[in-house]
C-alpha positions in Angstrom: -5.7 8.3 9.7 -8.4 5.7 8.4 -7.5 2.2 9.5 -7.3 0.3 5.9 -4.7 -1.6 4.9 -3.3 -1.7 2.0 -3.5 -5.0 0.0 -0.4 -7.1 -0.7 -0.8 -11.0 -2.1 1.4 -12.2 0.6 0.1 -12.9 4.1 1.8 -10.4 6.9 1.6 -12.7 9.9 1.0 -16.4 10.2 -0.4 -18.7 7.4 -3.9 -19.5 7.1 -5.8 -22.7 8.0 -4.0 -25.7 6.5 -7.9 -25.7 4.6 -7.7 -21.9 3.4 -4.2 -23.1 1.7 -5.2 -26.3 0.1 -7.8 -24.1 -2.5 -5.6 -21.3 -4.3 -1.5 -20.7 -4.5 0.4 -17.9 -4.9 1.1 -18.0 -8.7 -3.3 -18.1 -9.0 -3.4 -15.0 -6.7 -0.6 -13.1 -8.9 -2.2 -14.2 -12.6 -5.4 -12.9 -11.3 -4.1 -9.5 -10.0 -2.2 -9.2 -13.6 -5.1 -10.2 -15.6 -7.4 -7.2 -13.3 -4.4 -4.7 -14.2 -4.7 -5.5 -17.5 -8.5 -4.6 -17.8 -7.7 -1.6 -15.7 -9.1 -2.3 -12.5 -6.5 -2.6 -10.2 -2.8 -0.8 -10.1 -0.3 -1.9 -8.8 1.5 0.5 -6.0 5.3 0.9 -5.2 5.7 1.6 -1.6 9.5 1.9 -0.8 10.6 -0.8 1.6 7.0 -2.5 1.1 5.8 -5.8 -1.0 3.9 -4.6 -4.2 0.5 -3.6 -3.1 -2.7 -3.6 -4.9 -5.0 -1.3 -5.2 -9.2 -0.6 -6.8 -8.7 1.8 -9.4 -11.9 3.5 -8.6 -10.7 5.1 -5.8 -9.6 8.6 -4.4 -6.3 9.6 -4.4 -4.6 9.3 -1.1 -1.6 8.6 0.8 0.6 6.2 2.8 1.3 5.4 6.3 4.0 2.7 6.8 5.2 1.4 9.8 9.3 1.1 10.1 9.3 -2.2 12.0 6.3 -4.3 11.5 6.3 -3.3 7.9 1.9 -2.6 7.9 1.2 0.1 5.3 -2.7 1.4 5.9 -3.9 4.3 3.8 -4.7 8.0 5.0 -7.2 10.2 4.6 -6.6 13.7 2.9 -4.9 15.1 0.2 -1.9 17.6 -0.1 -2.6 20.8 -1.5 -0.8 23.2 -3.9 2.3 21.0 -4.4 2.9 23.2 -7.9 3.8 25.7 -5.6 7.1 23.9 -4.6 7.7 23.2 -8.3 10.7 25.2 -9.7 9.8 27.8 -12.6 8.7 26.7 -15.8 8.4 23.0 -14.1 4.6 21.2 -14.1 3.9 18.8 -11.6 2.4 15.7 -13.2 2.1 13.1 -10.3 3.2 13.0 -6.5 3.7 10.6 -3.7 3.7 10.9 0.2 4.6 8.2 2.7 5.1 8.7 6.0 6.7 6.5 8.1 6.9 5.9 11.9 6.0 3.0 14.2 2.5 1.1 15.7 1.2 1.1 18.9 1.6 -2.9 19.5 5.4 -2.3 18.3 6.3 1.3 20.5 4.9 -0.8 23.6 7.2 -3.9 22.3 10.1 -1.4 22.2 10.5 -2.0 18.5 12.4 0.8 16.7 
């Protein structure tokens, strides 16, 4: 699994630096994401359970870890093969998605389920 998160506009954790907050709100960080979706160079990606996330749309296709209780989706590497295979007859596969889901290290240690 490569390490990288997936981007969402909202922070995860704690709030930045009272001076990180003063330069740019929420509503600038969403008009911008629409107005880079609208030229085509970020989508916007629907993770079940997860804020929107935002994504280059320059890169590879790929997959999603997300974990139950912390709520951290990071990408992984690899890519599913022969999924028309598990398509009924005379059915085309246009699209797919995989998530897996399970829990961190930091949150198994914690107990967390």
């Amino acid at each position: 699994m490569r390490r990288s998160r997936t981007p969402t506009p909202r922070p995860r954790h704690r709030p930045p630096p009272a001076r990180a907050r003063a330069g740019i709100g929420l509503a600038t960080v969403y008009r911008t994401l629409k107005a880079f979706m609208a030229r085509g160079e970020v989508v916007q990606v629907e993770i079940p359970g997860v804020s929107p996330c935002y994504e280059p749309t320059d890169r590879s296709h790929h997959h999603h870890f997300i974990f139950q209780h912390c709520r951290q989706a990071f990408d992984l590497k690899g890519y599913v093969h022969d999924l028309e295979g598990l398509a009924l007859a005379n059915f085309q596969v246009q699209h797919h998605s995989i998530i897996l889901y399970g829990i961190c290290a930091v949150c198994a240690e914690d107990g967390s389920t």
